[in-house]
mmCIF file as Biopython writes it, N, C-alpha, C and O atoms, coordinates in Angstrom:
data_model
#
loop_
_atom_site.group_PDB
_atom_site.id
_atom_site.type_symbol
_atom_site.label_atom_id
_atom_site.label_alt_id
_atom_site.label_comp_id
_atom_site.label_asym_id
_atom_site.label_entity_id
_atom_site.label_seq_id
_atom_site.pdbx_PDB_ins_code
_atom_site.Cartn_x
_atom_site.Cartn_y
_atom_site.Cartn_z
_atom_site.occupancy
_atom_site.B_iso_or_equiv
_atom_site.auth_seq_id
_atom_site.auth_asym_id
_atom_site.pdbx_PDB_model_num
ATOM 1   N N  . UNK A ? 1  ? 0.838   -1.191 0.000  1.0 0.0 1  A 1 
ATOM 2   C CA . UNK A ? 1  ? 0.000   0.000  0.000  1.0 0.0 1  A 1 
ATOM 3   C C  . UNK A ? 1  ? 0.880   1.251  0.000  1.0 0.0 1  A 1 
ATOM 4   O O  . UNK A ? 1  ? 1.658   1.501  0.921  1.0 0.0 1  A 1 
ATOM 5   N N  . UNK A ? 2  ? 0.740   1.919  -0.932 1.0 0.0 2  A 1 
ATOM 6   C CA . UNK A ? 2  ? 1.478   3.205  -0.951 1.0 0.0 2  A 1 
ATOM 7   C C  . UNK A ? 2  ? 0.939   4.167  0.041  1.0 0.0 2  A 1 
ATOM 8   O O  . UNK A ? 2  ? -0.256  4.138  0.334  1.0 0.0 2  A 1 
ATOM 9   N N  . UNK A ? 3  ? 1.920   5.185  0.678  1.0 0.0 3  A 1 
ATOM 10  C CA . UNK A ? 3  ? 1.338   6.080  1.544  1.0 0.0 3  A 1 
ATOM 11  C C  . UNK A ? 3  ? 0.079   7.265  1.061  1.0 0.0 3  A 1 
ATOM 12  O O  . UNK A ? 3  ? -0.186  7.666  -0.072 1.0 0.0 3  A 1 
ATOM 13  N N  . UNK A ? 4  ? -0.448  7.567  2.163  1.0 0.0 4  A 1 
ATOM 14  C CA . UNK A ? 4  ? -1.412  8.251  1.891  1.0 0.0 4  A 1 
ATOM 15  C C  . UNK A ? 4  ? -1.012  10.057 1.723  1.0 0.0 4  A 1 
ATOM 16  O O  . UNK A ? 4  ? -0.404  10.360 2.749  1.0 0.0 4  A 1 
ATOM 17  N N  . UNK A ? 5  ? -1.130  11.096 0.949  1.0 0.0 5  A 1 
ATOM 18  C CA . UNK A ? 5  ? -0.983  12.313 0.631  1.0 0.0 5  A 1 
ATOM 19  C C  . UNK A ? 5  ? -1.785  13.310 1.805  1.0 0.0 5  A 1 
ATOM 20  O O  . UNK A ? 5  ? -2.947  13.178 2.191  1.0 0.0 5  A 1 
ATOM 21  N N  . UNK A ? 6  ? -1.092  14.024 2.104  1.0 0.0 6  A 1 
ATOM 22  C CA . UNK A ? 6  ? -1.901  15.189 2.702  1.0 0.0 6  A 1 
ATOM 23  C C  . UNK A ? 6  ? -2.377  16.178 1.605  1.0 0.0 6  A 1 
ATOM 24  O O  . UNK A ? 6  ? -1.485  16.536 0.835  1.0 0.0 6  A 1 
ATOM 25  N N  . UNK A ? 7  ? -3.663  16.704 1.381  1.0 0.0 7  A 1 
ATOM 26  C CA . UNK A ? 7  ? -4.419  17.895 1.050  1.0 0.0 7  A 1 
ATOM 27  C C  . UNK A ? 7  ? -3.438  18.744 1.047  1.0 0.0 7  A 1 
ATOM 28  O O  . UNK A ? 7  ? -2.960  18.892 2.172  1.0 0.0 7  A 1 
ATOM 29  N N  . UNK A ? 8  ? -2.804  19.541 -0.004 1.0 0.0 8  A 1 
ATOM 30  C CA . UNK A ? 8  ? -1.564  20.482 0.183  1.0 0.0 8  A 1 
ATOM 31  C C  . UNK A ? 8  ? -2.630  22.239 0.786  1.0 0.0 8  A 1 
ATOM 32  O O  . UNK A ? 8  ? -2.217  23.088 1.576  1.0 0.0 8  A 1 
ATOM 33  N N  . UNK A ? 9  ? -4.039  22.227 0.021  1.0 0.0 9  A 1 
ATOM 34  C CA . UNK A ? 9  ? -4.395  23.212 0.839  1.0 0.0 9  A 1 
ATOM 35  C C  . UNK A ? 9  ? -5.203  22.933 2.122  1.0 0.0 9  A 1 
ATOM 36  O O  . UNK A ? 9  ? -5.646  23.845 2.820  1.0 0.0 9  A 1 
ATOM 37  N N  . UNK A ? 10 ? -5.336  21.900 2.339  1.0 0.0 10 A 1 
ATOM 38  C CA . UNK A ? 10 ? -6.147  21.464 3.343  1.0 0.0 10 A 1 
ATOM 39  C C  . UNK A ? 10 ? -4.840  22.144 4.668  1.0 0.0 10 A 1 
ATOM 40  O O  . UNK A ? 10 ? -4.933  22.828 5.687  1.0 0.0 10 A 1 
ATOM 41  N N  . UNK A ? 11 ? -3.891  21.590 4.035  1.0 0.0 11 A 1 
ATOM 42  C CA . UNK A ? 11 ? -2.533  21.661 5.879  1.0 0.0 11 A 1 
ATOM 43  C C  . UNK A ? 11 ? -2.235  23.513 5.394  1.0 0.0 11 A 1 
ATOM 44  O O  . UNK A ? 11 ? -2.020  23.929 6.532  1.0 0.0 11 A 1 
ATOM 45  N N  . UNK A ? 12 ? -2.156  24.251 4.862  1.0 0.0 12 A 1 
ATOM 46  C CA . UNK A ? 12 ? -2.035  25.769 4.580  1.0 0.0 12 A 1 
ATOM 47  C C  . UNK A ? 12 ? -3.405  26.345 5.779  1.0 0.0 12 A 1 
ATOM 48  O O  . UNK A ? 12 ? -3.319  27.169 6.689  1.0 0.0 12 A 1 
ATOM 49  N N  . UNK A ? 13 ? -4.875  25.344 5.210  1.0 0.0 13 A 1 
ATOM 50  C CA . UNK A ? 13 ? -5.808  26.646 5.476  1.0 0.0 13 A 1 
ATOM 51  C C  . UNK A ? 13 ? -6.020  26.053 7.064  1.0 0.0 13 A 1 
ATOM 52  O O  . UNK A ? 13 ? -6.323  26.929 7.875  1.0 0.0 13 A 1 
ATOM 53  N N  . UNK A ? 14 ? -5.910  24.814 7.541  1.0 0.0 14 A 1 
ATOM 54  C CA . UNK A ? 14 ? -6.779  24.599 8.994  1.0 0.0 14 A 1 
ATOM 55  C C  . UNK A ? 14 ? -5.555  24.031 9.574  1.0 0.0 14 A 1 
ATOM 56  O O  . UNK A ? 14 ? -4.620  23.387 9.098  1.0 0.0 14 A 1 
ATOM 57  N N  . UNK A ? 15 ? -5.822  24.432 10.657 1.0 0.0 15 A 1 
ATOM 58  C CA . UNK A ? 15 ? -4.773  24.268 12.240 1.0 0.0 15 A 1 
ATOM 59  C C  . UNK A ? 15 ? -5.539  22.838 13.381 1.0 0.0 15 A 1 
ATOM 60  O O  . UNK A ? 15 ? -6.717  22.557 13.162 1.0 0.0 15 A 1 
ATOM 61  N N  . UNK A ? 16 ? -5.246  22.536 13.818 1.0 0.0 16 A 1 
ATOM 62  C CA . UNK A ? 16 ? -5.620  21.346 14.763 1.0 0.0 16 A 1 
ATOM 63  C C  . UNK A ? 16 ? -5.174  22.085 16.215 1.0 0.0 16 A 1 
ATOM 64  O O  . UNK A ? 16 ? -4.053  22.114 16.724 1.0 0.0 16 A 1 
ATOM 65  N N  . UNK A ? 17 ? -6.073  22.504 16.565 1.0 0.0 17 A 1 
ATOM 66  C CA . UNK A ? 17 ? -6.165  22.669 17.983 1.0 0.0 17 A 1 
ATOM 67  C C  . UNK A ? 17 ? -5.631  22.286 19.300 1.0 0.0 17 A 1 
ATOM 68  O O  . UNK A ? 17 ? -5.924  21.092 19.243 1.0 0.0 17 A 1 
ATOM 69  N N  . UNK A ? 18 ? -5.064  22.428 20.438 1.0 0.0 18 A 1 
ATOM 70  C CA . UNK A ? 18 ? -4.561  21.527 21.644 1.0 0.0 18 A 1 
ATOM 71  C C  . UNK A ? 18 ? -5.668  20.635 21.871 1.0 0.0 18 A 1 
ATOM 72  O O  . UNK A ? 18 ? -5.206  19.494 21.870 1.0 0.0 18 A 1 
ATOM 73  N N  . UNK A ? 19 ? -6.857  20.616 22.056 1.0 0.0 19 A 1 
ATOM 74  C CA . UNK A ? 19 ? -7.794  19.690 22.371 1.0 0.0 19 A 1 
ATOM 75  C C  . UNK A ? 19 ? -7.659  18.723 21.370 1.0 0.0 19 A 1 
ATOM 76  O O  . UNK A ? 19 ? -7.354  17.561 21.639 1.0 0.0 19 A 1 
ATOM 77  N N  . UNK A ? 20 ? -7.918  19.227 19.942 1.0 0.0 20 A 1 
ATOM 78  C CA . UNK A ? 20 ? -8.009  17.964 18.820 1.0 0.0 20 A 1 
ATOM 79  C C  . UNK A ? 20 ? -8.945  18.787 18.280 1.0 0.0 20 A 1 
ATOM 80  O O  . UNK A ? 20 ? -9.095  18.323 17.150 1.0 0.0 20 A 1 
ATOM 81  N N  . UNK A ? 21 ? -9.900  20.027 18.427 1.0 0.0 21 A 1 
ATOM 82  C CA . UNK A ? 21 ? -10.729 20.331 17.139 1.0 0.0 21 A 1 
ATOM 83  C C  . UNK A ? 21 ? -10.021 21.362 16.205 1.0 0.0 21 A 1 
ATOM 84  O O  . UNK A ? 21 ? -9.107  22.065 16.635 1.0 0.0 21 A 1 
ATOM 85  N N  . UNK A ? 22 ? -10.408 21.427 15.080 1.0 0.0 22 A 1 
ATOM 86  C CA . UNK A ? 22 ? -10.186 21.896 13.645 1.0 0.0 22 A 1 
ATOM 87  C C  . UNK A ? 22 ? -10.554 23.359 13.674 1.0 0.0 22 A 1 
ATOM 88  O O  . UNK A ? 22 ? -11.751 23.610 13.811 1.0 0.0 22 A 1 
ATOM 89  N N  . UNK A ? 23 ? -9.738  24.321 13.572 1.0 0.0 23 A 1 
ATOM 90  C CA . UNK A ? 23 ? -9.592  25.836 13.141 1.0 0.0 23 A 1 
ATOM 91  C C  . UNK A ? 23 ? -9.270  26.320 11.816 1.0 0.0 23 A 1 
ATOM 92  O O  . UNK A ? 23 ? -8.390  25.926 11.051 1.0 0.0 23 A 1 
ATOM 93  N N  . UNK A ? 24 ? -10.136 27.249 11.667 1.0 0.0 24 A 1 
ATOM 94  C CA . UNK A ? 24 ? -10.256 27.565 10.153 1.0 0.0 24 A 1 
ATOM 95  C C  . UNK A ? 24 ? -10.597 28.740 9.841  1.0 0.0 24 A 1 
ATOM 96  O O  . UNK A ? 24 ? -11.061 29.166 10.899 1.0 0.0 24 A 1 
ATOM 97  N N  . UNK A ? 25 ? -10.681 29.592 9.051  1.0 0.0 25 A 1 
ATOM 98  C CA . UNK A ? 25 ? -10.327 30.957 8.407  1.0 0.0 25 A 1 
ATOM 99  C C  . UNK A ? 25 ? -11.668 31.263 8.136  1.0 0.0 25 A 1 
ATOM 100 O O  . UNK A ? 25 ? -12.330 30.262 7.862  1.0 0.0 25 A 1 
ATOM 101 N N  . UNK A ? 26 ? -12.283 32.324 8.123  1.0 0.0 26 A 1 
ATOM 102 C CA . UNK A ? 26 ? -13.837 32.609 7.806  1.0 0.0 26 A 1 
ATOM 103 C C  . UNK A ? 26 ? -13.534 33.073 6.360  1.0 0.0 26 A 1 
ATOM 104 O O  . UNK A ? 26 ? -12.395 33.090 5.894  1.0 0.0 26 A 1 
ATOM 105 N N  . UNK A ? 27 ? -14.663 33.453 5.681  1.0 0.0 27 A 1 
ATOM 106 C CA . UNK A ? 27 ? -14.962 33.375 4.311  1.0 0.0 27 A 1 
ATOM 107 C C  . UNK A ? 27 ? -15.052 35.300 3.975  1.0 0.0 27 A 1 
ATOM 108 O O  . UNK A ? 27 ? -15.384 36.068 4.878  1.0 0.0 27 A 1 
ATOM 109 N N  . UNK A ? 28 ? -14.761 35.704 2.817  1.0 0.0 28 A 1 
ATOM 110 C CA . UNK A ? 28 ? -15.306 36.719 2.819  1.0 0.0 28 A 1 
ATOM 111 C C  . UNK A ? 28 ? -14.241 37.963 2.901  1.0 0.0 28 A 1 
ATOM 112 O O  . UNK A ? 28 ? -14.564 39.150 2.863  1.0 0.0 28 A 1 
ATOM 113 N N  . UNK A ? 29 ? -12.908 37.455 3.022  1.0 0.0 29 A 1 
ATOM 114 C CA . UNK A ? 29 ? -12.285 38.305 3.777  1.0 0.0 29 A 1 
ATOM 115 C C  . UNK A ? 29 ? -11.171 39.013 2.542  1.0 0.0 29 A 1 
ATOM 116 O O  . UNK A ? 29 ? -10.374 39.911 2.814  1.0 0.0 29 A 1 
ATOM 117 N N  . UNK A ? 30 ? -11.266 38.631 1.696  1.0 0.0 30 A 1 
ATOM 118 C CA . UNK A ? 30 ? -10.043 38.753 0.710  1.0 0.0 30 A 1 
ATOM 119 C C  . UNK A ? 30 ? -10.202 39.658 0.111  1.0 0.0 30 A 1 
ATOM 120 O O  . UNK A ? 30 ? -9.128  40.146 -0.241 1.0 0.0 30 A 1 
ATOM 121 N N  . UNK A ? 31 ? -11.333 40.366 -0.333 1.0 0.0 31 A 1 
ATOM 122 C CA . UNK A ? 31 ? -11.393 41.481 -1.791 1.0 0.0 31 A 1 
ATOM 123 C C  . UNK A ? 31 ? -13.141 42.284 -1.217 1.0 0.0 31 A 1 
ATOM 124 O O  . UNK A ? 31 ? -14.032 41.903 -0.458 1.0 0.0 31 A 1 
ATOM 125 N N  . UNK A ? 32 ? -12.951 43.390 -1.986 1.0 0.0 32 A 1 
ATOM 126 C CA . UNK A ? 32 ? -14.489 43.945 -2.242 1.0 0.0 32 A 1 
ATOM 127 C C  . UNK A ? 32 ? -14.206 44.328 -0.252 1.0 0.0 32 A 1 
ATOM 128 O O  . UNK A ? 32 ? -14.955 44.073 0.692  1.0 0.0 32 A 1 
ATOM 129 N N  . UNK A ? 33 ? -13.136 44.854 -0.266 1.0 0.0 33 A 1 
ATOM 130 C CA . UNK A ? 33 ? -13.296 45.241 1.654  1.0 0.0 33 A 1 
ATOM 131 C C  . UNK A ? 33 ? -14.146 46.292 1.885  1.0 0.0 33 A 1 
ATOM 132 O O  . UNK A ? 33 ? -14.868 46.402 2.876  1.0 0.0 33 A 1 
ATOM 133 N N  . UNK A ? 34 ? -14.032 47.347 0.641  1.0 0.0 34 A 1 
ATOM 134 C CA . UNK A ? 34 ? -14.924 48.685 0.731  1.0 0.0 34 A 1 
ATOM 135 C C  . UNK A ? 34 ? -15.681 49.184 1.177  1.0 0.0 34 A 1 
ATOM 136 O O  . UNK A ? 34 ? -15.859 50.219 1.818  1.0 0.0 34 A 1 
ATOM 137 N N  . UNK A ? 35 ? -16.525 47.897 0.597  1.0 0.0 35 A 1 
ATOM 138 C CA . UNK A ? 35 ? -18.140 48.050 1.105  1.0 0.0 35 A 1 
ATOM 139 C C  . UNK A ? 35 ? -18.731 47.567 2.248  1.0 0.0 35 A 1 
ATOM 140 O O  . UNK A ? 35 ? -19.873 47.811 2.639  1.0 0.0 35 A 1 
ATOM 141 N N  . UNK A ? 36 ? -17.803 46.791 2.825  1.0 0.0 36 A 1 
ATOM 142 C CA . UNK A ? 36 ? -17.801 45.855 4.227  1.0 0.0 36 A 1 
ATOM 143 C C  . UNK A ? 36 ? -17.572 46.745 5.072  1.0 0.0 36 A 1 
ATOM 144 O O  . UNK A ? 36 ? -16.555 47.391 4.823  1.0 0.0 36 A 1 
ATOM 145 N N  . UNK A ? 37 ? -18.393 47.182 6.433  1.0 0.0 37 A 1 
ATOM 146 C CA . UNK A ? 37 ? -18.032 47.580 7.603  1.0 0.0 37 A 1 
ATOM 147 C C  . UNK A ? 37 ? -16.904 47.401 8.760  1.0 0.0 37 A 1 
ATOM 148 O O  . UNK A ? 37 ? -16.672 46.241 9.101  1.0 0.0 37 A 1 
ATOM 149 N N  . UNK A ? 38 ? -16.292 48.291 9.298  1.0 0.0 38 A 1 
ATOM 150 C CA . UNK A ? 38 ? -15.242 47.621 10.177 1.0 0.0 38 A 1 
ATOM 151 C C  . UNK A ? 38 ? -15.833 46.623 11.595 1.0 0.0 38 A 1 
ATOM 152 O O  . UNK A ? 38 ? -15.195 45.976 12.426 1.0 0.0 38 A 1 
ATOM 153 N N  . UNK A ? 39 ? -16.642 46.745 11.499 1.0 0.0 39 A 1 
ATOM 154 C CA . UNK A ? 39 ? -17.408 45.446 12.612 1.0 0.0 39 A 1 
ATOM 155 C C  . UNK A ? 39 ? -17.447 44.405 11.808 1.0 0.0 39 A 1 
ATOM 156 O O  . UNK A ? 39 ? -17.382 43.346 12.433 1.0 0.0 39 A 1 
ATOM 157 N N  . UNK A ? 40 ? -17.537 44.278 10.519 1.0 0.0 40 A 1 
ATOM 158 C CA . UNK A ? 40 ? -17.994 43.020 9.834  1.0 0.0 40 A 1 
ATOM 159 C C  . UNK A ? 40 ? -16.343 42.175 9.725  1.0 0.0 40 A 1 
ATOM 160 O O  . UNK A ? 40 ? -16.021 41.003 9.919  1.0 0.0 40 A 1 
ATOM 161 N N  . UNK A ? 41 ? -15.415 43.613 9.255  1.0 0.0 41 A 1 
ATOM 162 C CA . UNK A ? 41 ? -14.475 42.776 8.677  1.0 0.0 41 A 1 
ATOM 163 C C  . UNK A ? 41 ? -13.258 42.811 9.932  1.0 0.0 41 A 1 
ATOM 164 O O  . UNK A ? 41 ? -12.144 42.397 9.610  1.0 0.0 41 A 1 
ATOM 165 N N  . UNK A ? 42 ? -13.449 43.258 11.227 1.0 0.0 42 A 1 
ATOM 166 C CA . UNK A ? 42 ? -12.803 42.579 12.192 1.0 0.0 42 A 1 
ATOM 167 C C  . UNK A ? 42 ? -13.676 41.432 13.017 1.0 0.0 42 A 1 
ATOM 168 O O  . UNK A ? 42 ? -12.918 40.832 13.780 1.0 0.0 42 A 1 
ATOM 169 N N  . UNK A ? 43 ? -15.135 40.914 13.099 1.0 0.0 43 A 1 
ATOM 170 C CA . UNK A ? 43 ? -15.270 39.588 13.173 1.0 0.0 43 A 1 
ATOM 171 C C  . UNK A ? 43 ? -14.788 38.856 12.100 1.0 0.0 43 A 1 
ATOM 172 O O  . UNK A ? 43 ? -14.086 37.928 12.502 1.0 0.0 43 A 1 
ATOM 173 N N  . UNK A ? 44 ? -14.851 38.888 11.322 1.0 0.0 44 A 1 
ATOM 174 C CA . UNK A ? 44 ? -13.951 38.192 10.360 1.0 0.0 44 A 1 
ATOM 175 C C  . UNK A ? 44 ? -12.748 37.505 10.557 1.0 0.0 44 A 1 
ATOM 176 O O  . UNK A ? 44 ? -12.470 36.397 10.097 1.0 0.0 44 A 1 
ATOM 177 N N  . UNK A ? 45 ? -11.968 38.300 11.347 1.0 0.0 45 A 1 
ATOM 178 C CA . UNK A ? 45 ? -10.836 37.947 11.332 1.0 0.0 45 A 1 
ATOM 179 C C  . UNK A ? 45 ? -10.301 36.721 12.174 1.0 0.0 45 A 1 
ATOM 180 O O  . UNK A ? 45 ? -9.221  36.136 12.096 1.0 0.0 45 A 1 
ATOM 181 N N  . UNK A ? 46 ? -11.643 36.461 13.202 1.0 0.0 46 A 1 
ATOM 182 C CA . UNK A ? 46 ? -11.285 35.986 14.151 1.0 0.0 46 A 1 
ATOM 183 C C  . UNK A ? 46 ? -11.812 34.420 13.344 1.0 0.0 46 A 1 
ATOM 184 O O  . UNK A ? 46 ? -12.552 34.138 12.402 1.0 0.0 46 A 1 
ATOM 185 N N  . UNK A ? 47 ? -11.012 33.706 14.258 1.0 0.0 47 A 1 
ATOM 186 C CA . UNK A ? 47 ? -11.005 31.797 13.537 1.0 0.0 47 A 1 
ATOM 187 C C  . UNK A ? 47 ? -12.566 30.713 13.772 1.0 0.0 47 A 1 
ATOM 188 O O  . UNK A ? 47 ? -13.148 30.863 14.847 1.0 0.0 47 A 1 
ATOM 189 N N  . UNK A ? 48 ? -12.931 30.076 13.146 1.0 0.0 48 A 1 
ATOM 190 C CA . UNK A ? 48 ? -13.968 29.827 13.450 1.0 0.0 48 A 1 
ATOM 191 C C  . UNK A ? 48 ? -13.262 27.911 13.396 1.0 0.0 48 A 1 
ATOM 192 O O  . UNK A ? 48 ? -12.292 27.258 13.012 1.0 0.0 48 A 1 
ATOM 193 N N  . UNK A ? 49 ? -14.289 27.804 13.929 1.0 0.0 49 A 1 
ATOM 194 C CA . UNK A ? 49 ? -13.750 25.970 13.963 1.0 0.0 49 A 1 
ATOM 195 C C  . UNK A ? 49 ? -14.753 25.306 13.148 1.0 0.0 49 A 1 
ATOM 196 O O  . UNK A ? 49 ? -15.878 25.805 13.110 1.0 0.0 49 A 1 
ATOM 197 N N  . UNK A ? 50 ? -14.457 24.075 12.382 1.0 0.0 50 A 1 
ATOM 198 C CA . UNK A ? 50 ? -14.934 23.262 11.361 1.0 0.0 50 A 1 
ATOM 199 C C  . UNK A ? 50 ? -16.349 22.839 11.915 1.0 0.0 50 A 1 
ATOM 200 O O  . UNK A ? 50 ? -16.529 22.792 13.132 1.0 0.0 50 A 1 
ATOM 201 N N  . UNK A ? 51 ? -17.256 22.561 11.109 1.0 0.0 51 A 1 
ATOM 202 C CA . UNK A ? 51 ? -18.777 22.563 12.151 1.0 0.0 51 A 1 
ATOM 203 C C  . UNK A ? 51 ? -18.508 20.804 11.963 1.0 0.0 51 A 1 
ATOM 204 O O  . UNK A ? 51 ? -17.617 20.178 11.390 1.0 0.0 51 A 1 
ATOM 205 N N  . UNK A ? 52 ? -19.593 20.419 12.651 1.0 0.0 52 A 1 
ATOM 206 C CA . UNK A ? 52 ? -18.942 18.425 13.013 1.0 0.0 52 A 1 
ATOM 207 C C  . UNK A ? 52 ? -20.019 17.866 11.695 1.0 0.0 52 A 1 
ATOM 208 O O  . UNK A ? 52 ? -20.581 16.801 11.953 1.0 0.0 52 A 1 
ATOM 209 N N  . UNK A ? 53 ? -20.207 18.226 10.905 1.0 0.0 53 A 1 
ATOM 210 C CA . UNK A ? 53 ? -20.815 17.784 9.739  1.0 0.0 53 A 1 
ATOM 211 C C  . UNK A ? 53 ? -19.991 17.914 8.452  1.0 0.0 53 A 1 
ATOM 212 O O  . UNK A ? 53 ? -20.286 17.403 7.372  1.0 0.0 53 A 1 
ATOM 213 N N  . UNK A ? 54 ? -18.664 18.848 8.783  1.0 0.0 54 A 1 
ATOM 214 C CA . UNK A ? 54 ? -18.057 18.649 7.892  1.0 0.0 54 A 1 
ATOM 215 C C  . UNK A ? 54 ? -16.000 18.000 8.170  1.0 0.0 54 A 1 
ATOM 216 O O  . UNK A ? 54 ? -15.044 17.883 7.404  1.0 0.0 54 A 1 
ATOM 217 N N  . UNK A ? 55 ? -16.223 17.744 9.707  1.0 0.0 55 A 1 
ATOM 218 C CA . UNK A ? 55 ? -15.654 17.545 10.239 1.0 0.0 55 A 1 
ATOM 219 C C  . UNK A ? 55 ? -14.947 15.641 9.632  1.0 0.0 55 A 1 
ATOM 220 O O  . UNK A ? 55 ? -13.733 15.465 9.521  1.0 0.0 55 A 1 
ATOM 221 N N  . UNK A ? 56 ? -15.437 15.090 9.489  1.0 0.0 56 A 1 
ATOM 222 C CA . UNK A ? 56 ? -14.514 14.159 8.603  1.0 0.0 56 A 1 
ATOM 223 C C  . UNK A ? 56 ? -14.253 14.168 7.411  1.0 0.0 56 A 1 
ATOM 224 O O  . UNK A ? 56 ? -13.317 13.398 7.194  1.0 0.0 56 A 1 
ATOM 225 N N  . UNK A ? 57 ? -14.703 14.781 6.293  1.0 0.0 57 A 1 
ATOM 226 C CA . UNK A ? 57 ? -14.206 15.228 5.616  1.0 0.0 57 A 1 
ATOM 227 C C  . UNK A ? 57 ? -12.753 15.876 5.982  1.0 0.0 57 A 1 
ATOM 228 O O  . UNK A ? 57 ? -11.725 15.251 5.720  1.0 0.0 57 A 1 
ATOM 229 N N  . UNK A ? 58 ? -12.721 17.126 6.583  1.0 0.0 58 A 1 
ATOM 230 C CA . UNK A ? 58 ? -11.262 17.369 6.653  1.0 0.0 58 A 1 
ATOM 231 C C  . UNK A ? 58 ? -10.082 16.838 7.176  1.0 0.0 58 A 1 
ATOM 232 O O  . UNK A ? 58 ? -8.905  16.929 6.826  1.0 0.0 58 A 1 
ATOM 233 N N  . UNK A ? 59 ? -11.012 15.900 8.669  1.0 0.0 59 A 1 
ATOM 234 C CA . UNK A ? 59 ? -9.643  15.206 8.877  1.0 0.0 59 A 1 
ATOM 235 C C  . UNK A ? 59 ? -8.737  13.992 7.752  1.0 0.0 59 A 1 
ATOM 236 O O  . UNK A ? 59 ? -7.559  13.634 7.754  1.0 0.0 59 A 1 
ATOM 237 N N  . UNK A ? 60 ? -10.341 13.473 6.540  1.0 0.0 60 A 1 
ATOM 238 C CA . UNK A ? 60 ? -9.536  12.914 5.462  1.0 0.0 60 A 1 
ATOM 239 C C  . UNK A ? 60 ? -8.613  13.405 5.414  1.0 0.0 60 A 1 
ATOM 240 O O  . UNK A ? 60 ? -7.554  13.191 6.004  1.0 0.0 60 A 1 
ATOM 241 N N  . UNK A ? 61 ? -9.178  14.834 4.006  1.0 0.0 61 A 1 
ATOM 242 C CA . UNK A ? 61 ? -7.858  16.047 3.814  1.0 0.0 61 A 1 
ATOM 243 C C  . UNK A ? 61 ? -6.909  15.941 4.612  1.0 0.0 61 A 1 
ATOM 244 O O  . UNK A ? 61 ? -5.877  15.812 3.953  1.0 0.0 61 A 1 
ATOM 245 N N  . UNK A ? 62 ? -6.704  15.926 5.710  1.0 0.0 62 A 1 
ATOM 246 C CA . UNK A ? 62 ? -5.865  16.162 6.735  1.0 0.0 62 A 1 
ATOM 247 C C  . UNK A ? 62 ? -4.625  14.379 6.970  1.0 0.0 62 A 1 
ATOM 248 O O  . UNK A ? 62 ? -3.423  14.295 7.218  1.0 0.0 62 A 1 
ATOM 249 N N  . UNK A ? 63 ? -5.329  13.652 6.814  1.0 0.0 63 A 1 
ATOM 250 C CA . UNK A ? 63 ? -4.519  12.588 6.872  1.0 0.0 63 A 1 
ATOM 251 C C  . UNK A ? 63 ? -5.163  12.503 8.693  1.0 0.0 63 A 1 
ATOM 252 O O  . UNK A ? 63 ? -4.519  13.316 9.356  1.0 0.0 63 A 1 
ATOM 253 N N  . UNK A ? 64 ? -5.979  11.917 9.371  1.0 0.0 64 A 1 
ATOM 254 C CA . UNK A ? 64 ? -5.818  12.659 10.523 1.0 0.0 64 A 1 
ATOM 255 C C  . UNK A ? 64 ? -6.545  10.926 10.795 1.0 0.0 64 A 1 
ATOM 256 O O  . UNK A ? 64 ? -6.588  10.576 11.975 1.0 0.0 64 A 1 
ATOM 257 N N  . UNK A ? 65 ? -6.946  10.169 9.998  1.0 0.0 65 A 1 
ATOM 258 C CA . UNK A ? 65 ? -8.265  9.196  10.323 1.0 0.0 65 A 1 
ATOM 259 C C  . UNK A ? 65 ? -7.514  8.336  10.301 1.0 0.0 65 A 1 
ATOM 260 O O  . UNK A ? 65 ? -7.892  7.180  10.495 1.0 0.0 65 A 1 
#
C-alpha cells in the first residue's frame, strides 16, 4: 500500500487545535473590503472551527483518520 498524501491546501488553510478540534479561516475576507463595515471585517478575522458535519471530511484532507 502506498502512503497516503496530505491535502496540500487542506494543511495551509486549517490548524488542529490543543484539544483535537479543527480551526479555520472565515470566508469573505479577501477582496471587495470597501463596502464591508469595520465590525464586519474585524469579526472576520477571528477563527472559526470546522462545524462536526463537515468535520470528517477534513480530517480525510488532513490525513488525521
Amino acid at each position: 500500500m502506498p502512503k497516503i498524501k496530505t491535502h496540500s491546501r487542506a494543511k495551509k488553510t486549517f490548524r488542529v487545535t490543543g484539544t483535537g478540534k479543527i480551526r479555520r479561516y472565515k470566508a469573505f475576507k479577501s477582496h471587495l473590503l470597501t463596502k464591508k463595515s469595520k465590525t464586519r471585517k474585524r469579526h472576520l478575522r477571528i477563527h472559526g472551527l470546522v462545524h462536526p458535519s463537515n468535520l470528517k471530511l477534513v480530517k480525510r484532507m488532513l490525513v488525521m483518520m
